[in-house]
C-alpha positions in Angstrom: -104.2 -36.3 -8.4 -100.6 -36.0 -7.3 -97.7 -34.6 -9.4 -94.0 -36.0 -9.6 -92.1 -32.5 -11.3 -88.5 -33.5 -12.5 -86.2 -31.0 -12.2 -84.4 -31.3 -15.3 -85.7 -27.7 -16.4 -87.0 -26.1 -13.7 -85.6 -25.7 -10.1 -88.1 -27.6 -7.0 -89.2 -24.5 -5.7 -90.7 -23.4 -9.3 -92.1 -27.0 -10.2 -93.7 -27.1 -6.3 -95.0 -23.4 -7.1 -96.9 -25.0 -10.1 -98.3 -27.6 -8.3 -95.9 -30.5 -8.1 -96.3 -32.3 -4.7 -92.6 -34.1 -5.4 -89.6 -33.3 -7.0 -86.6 -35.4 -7.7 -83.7 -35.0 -10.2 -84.7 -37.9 -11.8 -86.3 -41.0 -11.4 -84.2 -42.7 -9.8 -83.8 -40.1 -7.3 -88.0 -40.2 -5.9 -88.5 -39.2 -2.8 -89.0 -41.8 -0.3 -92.7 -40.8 1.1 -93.7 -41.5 -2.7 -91.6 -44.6 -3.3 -93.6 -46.1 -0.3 -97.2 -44.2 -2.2 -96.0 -46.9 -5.4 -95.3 -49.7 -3.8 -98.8 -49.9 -2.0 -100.2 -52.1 1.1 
């Protein structure tokens, strides 16, 4: 399982530290690599 962590509490480098494989500031903000994940073939 992969993990989007939203830094709206917590800076990247803890929420990557816990496990997140992504962060963004919001949802709008997703990182590229993971927009392309949710889109599919």
């Amino acid at each position: 399982m992969r993990c989007l962590g939203i830094t709206s509490s917590f800076d990247d480098v803890t929420l990557c530290d816990a496990g997140a494989d992504w962060t963004a500031p919001d949802l709008a903000h997703v990182p590229g690599d993971l927009q392309t994940c949710l889109a599919g073939p």
